[in-house]
Backbone as CSV, one residue per row, in Angstrom:
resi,resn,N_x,N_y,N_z,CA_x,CA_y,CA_z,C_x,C_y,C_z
1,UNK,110.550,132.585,119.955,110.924,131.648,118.931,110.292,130.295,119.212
2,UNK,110.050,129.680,118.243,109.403,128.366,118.252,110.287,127.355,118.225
3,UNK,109.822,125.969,118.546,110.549,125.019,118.281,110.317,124.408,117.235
4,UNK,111.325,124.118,116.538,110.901,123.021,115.300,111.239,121.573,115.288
5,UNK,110.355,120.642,114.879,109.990,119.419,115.141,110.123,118.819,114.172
6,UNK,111.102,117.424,114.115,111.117,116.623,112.409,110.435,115.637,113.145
7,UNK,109.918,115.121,111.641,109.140,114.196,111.811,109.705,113.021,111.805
8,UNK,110.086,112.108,112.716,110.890,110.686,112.026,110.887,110.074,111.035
9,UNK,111.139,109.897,110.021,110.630,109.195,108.312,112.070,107.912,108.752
10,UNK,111.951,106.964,107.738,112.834,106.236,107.193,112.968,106.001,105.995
11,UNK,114.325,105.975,105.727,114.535,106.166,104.623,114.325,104.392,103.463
12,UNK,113.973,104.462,102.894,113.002,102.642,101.788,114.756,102.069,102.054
13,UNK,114.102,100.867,102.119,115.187,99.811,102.136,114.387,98.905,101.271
14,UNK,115.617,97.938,101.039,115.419,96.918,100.108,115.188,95.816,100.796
15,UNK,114.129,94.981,100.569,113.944,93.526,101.180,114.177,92.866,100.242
16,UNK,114.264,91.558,101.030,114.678,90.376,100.421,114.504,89.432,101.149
17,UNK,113.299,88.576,99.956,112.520,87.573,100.736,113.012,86.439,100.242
18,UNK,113.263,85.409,101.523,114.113,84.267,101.667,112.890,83.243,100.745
19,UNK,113.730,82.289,100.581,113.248,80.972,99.782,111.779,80.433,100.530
20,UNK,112.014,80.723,101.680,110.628,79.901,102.788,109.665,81.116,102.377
21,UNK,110.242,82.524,102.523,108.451,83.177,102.346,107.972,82.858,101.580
22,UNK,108.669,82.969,99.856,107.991,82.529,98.645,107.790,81.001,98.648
23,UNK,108.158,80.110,99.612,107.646,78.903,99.611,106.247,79.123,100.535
24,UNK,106.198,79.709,101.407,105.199,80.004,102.461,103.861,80.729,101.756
25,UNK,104.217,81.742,100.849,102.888,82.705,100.080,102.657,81.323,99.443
26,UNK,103.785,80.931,98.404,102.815,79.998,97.373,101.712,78.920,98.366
27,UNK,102.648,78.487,98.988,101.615,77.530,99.859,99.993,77.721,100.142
28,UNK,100.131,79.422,100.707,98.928,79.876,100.817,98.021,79.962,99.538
29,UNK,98.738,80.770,98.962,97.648,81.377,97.475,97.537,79.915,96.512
30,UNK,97.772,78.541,97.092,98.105,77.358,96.265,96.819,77.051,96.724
31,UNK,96.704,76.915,98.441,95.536,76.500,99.399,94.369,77.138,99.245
32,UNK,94.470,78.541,98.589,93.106,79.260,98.573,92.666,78.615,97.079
33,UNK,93.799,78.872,96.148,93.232,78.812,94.527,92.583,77.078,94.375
34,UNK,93.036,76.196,95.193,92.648,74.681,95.085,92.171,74.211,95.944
35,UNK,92.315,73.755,96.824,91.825,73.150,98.065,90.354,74.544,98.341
36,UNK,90.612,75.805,98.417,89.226,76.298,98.625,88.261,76.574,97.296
37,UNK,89.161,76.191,96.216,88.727,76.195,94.687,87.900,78.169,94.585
38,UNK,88.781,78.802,95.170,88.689,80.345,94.674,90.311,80.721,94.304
39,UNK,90.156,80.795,92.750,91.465,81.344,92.591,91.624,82.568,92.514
40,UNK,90.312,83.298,92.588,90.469,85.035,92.381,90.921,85.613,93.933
41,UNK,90.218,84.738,95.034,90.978,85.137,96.303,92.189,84.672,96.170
42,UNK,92.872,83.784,96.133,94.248,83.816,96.035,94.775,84.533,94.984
43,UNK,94.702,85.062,94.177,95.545,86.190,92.961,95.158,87.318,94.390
44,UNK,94.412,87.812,94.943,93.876,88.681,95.782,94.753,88.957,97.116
45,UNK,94.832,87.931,97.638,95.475,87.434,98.454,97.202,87.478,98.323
46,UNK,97.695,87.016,97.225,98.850,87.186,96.845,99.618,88.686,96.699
47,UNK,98.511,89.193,95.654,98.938,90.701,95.599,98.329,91.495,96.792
48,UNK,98.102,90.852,98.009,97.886,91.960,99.143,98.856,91.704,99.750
49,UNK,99.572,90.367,99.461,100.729,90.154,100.294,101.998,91.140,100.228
50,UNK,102.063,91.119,98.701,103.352,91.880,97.749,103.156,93.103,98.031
51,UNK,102.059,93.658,98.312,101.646,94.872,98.221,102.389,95.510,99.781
52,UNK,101.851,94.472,100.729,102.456,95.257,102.489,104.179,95.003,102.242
53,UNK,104.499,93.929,101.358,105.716,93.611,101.397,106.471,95.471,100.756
54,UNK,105.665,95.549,99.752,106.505,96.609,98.658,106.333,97.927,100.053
55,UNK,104.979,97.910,101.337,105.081,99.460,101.896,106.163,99.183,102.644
56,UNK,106.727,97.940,103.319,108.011,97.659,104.378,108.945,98.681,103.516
57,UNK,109.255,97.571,102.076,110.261,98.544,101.374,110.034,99.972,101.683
58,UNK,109.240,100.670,101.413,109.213,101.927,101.306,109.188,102.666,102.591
59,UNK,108.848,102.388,103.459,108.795,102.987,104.785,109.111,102.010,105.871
60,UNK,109.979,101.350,106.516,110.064,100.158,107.305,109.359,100.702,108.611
61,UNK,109.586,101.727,109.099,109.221,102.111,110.436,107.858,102.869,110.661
62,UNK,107.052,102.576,109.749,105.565,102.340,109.256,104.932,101.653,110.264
63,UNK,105.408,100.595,110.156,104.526,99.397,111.058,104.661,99.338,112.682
64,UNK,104.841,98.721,113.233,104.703,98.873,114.673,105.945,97.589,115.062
65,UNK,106.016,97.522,116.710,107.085,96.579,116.798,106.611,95.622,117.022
66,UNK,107.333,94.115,116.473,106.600,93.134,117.187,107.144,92.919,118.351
67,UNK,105.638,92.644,119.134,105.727,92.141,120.264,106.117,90.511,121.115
68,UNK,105.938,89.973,119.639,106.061,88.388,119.894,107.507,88.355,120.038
69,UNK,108.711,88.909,119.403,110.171,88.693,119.423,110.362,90.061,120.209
70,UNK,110.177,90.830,121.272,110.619,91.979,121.757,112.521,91.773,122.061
71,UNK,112.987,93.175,121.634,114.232,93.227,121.895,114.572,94.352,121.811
72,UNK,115.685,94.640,123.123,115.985,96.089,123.377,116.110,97.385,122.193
73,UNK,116.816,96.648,121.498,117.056,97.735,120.501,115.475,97.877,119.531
74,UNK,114.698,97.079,119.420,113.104,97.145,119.022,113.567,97.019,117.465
75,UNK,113.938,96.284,116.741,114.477,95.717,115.735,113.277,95.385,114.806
76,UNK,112.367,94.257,115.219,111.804,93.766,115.028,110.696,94.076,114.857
77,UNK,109.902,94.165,113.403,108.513,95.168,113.190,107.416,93.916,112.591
78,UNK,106.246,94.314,112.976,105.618,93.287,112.004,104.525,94.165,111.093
79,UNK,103.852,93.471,109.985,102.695,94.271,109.315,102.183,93.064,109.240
80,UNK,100.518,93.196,109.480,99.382,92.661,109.216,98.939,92.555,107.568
81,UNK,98.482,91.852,106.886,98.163,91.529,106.152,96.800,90.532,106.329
82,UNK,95.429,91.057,105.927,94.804,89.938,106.221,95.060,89.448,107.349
83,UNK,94.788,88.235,107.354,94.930,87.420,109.054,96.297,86.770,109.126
84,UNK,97.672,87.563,108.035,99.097,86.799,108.237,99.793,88.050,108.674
85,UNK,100.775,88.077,109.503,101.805,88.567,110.060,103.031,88.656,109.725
86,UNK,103.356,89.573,108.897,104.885,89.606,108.351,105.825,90.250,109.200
87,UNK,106.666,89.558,109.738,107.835,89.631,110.503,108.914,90.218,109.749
88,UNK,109.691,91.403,110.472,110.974,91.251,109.171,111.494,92.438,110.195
């Protein structure tokens, strides 16, 4: 007889992004669309943000742990985006 093996999945959770991230994206996609005067990278930029945000929702334990806040129970995951780091 064989052994059978599950695969770990998690099940989508709901996020919910505080007042500072959406103060924090706009900031960015504000800095790319004006100050670097490309607004198609920031629309770009924005929806790559929403986009890693929507895979957390869907799979949280997707991403890896962060290492910058380590803690026993390993709580703490981050996803890359571009050159930003979403903590959650």
């Amino acid at each position: 007889m064989g052994t059978s093996s599950k695969a770990t999945t998690s099940r989508p959770r709901e996020v919910r992004i505080s007042s500072q991230a959406f103060h924090n994206i706009n900031e960015v996609t504000g800095y790319i669309a004006f100050v670097d005067q490309s607004p198609l990278n920031a629309i770009k930029v924005g929806d790559a943000l929403f986009e890693t945000i929507d895979r957390i929702e869907r799979n949280p334990l997707a991403f890896k742990e962060c290492r910058e806040l380590p803690t026993k129970s390993k709580m703490y995951r981050q996803a890359i985006c571009y050159s930003w780091i979403i903590i959650y």
